[in-house]
N, C-alpha and C positions, 0 to 999 in steps of 0.2 A: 778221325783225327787228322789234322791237317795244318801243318806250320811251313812259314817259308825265312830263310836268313836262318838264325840264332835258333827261332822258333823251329825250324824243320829238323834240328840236330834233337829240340827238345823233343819232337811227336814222335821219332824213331826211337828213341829211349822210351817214352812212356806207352807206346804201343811192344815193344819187349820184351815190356813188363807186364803189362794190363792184356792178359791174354784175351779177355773178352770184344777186344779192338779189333775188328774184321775188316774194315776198310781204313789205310793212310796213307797221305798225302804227304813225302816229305819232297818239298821246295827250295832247292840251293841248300841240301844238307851235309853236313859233314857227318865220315863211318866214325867219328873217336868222339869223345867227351873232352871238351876246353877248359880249358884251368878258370875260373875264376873269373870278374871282372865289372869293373864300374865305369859309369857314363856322368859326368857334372863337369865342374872347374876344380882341379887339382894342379895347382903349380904352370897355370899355362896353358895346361892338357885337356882334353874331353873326353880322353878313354885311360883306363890304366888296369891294367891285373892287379889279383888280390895275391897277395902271397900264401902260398901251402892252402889255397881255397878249389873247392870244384866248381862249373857251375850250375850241376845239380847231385842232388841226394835223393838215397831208397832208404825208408827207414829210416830216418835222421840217420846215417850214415852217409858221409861222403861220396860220390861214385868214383873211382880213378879217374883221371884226367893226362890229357899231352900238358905240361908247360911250357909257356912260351918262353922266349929262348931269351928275349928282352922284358927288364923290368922297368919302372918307372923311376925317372921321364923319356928315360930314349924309348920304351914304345911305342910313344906317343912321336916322337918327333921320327922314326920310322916311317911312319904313318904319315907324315908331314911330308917329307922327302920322297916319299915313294908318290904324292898326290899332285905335289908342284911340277906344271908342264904337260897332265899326262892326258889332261880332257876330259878327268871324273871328277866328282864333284867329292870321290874318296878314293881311296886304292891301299888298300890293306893285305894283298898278297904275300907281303913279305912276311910279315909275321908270322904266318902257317908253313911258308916253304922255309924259311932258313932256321923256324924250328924245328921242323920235320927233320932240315938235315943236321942238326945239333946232336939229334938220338933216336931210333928207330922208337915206333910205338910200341907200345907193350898189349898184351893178349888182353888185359884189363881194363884196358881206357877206349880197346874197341868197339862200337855199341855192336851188340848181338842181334844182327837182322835176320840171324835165321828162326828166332824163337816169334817171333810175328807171324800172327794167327790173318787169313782172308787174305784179301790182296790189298799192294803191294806197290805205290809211284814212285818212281826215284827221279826225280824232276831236275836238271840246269842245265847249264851253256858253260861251253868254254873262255867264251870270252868274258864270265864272272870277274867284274874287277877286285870282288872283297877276297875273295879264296878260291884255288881249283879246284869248283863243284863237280868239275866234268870227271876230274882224275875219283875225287871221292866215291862218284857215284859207278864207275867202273870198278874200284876195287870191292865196293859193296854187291856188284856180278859176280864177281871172281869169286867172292865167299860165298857165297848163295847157291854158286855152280859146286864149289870143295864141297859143303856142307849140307846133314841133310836138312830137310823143311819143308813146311806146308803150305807156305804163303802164292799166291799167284804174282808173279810181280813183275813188273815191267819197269824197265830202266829207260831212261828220255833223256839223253845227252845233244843239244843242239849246238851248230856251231855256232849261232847267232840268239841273243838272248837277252845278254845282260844279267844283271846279280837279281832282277825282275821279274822272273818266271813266273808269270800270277798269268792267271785263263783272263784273258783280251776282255770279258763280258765284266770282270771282276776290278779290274783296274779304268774300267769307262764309268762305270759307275761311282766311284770316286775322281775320276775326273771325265765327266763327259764330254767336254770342250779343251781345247789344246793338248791330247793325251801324248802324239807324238811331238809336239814342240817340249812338252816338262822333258820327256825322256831323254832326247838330244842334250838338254839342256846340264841332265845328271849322269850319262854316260856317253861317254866318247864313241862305242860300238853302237849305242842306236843312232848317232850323228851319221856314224861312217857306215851304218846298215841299217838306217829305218824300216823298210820294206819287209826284209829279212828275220828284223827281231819283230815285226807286225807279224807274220805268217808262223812264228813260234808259238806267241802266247794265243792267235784263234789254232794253234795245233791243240798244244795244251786243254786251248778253253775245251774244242771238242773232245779228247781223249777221258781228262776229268769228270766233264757233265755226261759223257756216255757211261763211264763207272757207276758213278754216282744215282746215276737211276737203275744201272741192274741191280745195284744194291740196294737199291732202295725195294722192287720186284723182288728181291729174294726174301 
């Protein structure tokens, strides 16, 4: 299993659940379940939370979720305001920290990484413009170290990354030509650290595909 962005919150959750999941990848993931949310034109906007929605279910049942602290349209224009000037082509942090500190997360909305069966990636960078993957992915240590479990897992917090974390071989092949000009182009940190976020994702690339084949030999 193996998701990166939104996706990587998703593959933590369903590997969780799906004990039979031995090897996952999550990519820029958040430890909680996120409230709700759409992507189109609404009012101006391109994004907007759903009210009293999660944005996933076990059993047709809801999973707990954080709510974000802004409704629509000022999430959207959060989002706006936090992007103008800053050399991303988005920046969405604020939504996750100033709801974070609206009200502590509940033991509910936390995804349960200790019940993840095999091993175990917890992949980002601090300098993620969308949310601090780096803080998530440390406090997903913390509980793993409190708690007991079986998983073999390894946590990857770089400084240097971007919201991009994808293995260097995995992002050429979707663009094999100008790969570090698109990046600069969409994040400010690979402009002001091309080099840096280059030597991240061939880390990645090799850490991954080295998984990936002992698991595949087991």
């Amino acid at each position: 299993m193996m998701g990166m962005s939104t996706a990587g919150m998703d593959a933590l959750v369903a590997a969780s659940f799906f004990t039979d999941i031995t090897l996952t990848f999550g990519l820029t993931p958040s430890d909680f379940v996120w409230q709700g949310f759409e992507q189109g034109k609404k009012d101006g906007c391109k994004e907007w939370p759903v009210p009293g929605a999660s944005t996933l279910s076990w059993k047709e049942r809801p999973l707990a979720y954080m709510p974000f602290v802004y409704e629509h349209p000022v999430y959207w224009k959060k989002v706006e305001e936090e992007t103008k000037g800053s050399g991303d082509i988005e920046r969405s942090t604020c939504l996750f920290i100033d709801s974070e500190k609206a009200r502590e997360h509940t033991e509910e909305e936390m995804i349960k990484v200790e019940n993840i069966k095999g091993r175990l990636f917890l992949v980002g960078a601090d300098d993620d413009s969308f949310w601090e993957a780096g803080k998530y992915i440390r406090r997903m240590d913390k509980r793993l170290k409190e708690r007991p479990h079986t998983c073999q897992y390894v946590p990857l917090v770089y400084e240097h990354g971007t919201h991009f974390v994808l293995p260097e071989s995995l992002l050429r092949m979707a663009l094999p030509i100008g790969l570090k000009f698109v990046m600069r182009f969409i994040f400010r940190a690979a402009k002001e650290y091309p080099d840096e976020c280059e030597a991240t994702r061939k880390d990645i690339d090799k850490r991954l595909s080295a998984a990936l084949k002992e698991w595949r030999e087991e």
